[in-house]
N, C-alpha and C positions, 0 to 999 in steps of 0.2 A: 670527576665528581659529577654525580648526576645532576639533571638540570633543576631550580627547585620546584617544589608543588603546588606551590602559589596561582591564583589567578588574579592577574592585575590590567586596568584598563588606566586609560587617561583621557580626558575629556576637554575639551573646550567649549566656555560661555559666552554670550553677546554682553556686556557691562550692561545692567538696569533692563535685562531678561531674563529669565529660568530659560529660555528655548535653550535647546542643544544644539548646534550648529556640524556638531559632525567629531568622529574621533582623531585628534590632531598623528597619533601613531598609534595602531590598533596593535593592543596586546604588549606594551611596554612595559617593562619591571618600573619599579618604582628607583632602584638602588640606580639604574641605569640613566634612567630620565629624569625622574625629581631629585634623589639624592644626593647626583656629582654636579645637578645645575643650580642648585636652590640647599645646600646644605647647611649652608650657616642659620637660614631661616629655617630650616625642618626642627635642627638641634638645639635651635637658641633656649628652649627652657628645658632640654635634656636634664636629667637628675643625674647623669654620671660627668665626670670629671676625667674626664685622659690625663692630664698633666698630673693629676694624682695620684690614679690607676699607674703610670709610669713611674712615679717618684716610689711607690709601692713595690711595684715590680724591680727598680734597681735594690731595693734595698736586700728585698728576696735574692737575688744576685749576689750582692755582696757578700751574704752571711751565707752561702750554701756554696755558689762557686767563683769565689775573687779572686782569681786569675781570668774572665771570660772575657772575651777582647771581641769577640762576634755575638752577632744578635738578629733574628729575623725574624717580623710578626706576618701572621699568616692572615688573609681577612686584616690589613693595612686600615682600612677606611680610606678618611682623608688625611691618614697618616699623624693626627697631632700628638700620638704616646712616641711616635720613631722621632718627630723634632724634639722632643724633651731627652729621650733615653740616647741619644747621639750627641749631646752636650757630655756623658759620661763613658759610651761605649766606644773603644774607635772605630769597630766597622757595624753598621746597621744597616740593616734593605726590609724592602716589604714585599708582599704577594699580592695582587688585585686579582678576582678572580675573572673581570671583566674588563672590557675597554676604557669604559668612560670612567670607572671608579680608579683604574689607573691614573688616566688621564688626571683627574682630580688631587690625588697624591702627588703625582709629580710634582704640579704646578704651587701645591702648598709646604711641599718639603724638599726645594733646590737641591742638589746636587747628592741625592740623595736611594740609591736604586731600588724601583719600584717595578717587578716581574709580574705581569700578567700573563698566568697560566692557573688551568688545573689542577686542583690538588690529588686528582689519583694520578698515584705513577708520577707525582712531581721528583725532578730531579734536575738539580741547579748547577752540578758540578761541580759541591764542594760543600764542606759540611759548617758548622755553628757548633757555639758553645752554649747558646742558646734558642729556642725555636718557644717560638708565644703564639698563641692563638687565644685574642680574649675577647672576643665580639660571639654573637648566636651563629655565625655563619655552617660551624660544624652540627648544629642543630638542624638544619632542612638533612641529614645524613638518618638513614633506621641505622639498627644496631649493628649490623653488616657492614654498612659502606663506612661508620665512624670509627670502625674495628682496623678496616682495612685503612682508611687515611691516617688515624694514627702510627699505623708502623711504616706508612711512607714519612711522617715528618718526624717518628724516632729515627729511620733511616738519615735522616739530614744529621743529625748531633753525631761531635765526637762523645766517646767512653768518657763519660760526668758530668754530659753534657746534660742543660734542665730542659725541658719539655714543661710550660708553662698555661693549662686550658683553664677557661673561664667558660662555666657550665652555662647557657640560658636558663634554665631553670630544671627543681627538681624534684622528684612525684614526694619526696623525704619531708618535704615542709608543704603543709596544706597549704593549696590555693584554690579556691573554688571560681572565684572569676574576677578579672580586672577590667580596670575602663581609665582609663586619662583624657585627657582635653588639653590644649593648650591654644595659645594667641600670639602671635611674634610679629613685629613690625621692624623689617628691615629699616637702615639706615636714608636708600634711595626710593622711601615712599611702597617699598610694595609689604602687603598684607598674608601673612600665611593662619589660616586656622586649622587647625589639629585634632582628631576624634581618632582614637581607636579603641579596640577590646578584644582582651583574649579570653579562653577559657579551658580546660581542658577536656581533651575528646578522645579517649580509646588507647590511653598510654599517654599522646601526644598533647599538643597547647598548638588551639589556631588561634591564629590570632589576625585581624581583620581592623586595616587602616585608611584612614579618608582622609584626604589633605584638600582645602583648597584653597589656590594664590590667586590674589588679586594685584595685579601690576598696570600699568599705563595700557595696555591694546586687550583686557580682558579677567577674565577668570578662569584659572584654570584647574580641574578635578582631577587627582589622581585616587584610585584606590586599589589597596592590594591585599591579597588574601593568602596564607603562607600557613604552613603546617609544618611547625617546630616540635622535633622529637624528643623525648625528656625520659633522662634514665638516672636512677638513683646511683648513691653515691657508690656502692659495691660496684656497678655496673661499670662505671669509669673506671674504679682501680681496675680492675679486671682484664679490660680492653685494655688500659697501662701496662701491666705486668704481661698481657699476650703482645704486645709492643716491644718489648724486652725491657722493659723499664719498672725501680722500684719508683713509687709513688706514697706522698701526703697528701691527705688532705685540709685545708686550711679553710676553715668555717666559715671567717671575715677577712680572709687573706686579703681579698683585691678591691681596698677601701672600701672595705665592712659588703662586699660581696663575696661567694664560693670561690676558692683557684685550687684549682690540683697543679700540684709540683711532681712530675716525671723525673727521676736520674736514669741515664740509658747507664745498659749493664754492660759490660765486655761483652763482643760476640761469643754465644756459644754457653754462658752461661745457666745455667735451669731456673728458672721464675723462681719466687720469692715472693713471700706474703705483705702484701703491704702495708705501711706502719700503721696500728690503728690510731693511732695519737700523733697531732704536729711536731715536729721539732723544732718550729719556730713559728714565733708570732710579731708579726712586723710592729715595727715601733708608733706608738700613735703620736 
C-alpha cells in the first residue's frame, strides 16, 4: 500500500508560553503518535459509534451469509467493532497497517489476532467468510491502487464470502466544505482540543487536522494533512465487480452511513452487473 500523502508534524510547548521548544519527533503521523497514545481523548466526542456500526454489520451478516464463522476487519483501529462482532462470530482478527495502531489493538482487544501488514499483496494464509473494511484508510488509495487492493482482499473470502467497504466520502452527495471542533477532558486531568476541515480539491477531499493536549509536563501540537480520494458510487461497484464480486449498495447501511456489500463469485466466473437496488435494509 502506498505510503499516505499527508504532511504531519508534532510539536511541543513550554505550559504558560507560545515559544516552540523544538519538534519532539519530526515528521510523525498522527495515526502513529497521537492516535495509539491519546485515542480515547482524540475520539471522545467522535459522532460514529463502532458498537453500532458492529451491531449493523452482524446483522448484514446474518441476513446475507449465516453460516459465516470467520471475520476480518482491515484498518482494525483500536479494534472496538472486532470486541463486539467476536461476542457473535467465532473466529475474528484484524489488520493494522502500522506498529503502534497494532500495538493499540492488541492491548484493547485481549486475545484476539491483530496482523500488522500491507495491504497490497496481503496474504494471511487463509481465507474468511467475511473481509470489512470500514474506516477512510482505503481512501489515501487513487483509483489504481484501490482497484488493485480490492482484489487482494476479495482474494482473502471464500465463494459467498461478503466483502463489506465503508466509502469516506462521495463526489454523489454535495459537499462543498466541512469544519468541526471539539473539547475532551480525559479522566487523569489531561485536556485535548480538536480543529479540523476538509474540503474538496480535484476529485479528492483534504482534509487538514490540529489537535492540541495539554497534560502535567506540557502542551503538545500535532497536525496532519491527508488527501482522501472520493469516487462515486458506479466507481466502487465497478472496481467490486473487476474484484470478482457482485455487489449492493446500501445508502444508510452502516448506522445511517454508505456500506457496499461485495459477494465474491466462483473463480472463473464473467462479471455481472451490479444490483441497482439493495436487497436488504438493516433493521432500525
Amino acid at each position: 500500500m502506498p505510503a499516505p500523502t499527508g504532511e504531519t508534524t508534532l510539536r511541543r510547548y513550554d505550559r504558560g508560553s507560545a515559544r516552540r521548544t523544538g519538534p519532539i519527533r519530526p515528521e510523525v503521523t498522527m495515526p502513529v503518535e497521537a492516535e495509539s497514545t491519546y485515542h480515547d481523548l482524540l475520539h471522545a466526542d467522535d459522532s460514529r459509534d463502532p458498537v453500532a456500526e458492529a451491531l449493523t454489520v452482524l446483522r448484514i451478516i446474518q441476513a446475507r451469509h449465516p453460516r459465516a464463522g470467520s471475520l476480518i476487519e482491515v484498518g482494525c483501529g483500536a479494534g472496538e467493532r472486532l470486541r463486539a462482532l467476536g461476542q457473535h462470530i467465532a473466529l475474528v482478527e484484524g489488520v493494522a497497517v502500522d506498529d503502534a495502531t497494532a500495538v493499540l489493538a492488541r492491548r484493547s482487544s485481549p486475545g484476539t489476532t491483530i496482523h500488522q501488514a500491507r495491504l497490497t499483496g496481503l496474504d494471511l494464509g487463509r481465507r474468511y467468510d467475511v473481509v470489512a473494511c470500514l474506516h477512510d484508510g482505503l481512501a489515501e488509495l487513487p483509483l489504481v491502487g484501490y482497484r488493485e487492493v480490492l482484489r487482494t482482499l476479495a482474494g482473502l473470502l471464500d465463494t459467498g464470502g461478503l466483502l463489506l467497504l465503508a466509502p469516506f466520502w462521495m463526489p454523489d452527495v454535495a459537499i462543498r466544505r466541512t469544519a468541526s471542533d471539539g473539547l475532551s477532558r480525559g479522566d487523569d486531568g489531561r485536556t485535548l482540543v480538536r480543529v479540523s476541515r476538509g474540503a474538496p480539491r480535484d476529485g479528492a477531499h483534504r482534509v487538514e487536522r490540529h489537535v492540541l493536549l495539554a497534560e502535567g509536563d506540557g502542551v503538545r501540537h500535532a497536525a496532519e494533512v491527508r488527501t482522501l480520494h472520493a469516487f462515486g458510487r458506479r466507481e466502487h461497484l465497478n472496481a467490486l465487480a473487476a474484484a470478482g464480486c457482485g455487489a449492493d449498495f446500501l445508502a444508510t447501511g452502516l448506522a445511517g452511513r454508505p456500506l457496499l456489500v461485495g459477494v465474491r463469485r466462483p473463480a472463473g466466473r464473467p462479471g455481472t452487473e451490479p444490483s441497482p437496488v439493495p436487497t436488504f435494509r438493516p433493521a432500525r
